[in-house]
C-alpha positions in Angstrom: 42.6 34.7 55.8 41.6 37.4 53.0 43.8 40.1 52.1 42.8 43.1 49.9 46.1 45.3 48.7 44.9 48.6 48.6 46.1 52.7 47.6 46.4 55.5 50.0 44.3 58.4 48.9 45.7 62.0 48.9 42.4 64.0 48.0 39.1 64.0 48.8 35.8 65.6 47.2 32.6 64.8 44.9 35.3 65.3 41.7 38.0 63.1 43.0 35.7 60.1 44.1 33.8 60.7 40.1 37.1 60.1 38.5 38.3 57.5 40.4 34.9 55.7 39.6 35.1 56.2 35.9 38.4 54.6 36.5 37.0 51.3 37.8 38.5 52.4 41.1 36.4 53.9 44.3 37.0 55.4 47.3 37.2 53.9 51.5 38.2 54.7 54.6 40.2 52.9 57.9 39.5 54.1 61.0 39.3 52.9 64.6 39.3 54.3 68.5 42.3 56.0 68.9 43.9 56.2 65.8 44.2 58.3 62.6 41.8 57.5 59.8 43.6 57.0 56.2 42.1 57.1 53.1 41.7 54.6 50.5 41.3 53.9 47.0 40.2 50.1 46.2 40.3 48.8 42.6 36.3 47.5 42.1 37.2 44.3 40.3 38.7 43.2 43.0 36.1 44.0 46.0 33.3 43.4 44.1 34.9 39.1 43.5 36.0 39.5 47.4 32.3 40.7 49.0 30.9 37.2 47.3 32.2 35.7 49.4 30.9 34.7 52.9 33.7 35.3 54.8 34.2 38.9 53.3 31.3 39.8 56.3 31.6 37.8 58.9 35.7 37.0 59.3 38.5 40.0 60.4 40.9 40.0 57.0 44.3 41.8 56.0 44.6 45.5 53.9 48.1 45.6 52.8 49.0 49.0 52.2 52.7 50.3 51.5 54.5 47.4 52.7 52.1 47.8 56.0 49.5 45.3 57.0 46.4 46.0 58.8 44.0 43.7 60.6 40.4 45.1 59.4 36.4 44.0 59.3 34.2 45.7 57.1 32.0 48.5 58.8 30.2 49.6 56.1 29.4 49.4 52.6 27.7 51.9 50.2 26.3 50.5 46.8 24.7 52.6 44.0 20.5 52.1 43.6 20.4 49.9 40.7 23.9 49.6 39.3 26.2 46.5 40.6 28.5 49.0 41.9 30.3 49.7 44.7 30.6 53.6 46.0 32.1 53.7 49.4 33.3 51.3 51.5 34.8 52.0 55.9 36.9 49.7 57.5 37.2 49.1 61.1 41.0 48.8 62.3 40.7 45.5 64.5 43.6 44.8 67.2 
């Protein structure tokens, strides 16, 4: 199964999500029924190799986070127009 290890993200805002892009970084978000969203901060390199693959759609796979492990599926992605670039990305908590 994949796993992704991932950042929790403090701030939010147009200025935050710029400078975490010109970092090679960008932001996300976890979420589900009945439970608290957190915010993320995913490294690019590292999504951008993962969404090649097949199973990166279609197949639940792990978020580690702090020492904690969540069981996710990708709900959304948001790419820019013309740039291979990854904006935003929501995760679905799975049980």
């Amino acid at each position: 199964m994949l796993t992704l290890q991932v950042e929790r993200r403090l701030e939010k805002g147009k200025s935050f999500s710029r400078r975490l892009r010109i970092n090679n970084k960008f932001p996300g978000v976890l979420y589900g029924v009945n439970k608290t969203e957190i915010l993320l901060i995913l490294d690019h390199n590292s999504v951008f190799n993962l969404q090649k693959k097949v199973e990166f759609y279609k197949e639940n796979f792990f978020l580690l986070l702090e020492d904690e492990k969540y069981k996710v599926k990708v709900q959304a992605i948001q790419r820019h127009s013309f740039k291979l670039k990854l904006l935003h990305m929501d995760f679905l908590y799975v049980s």
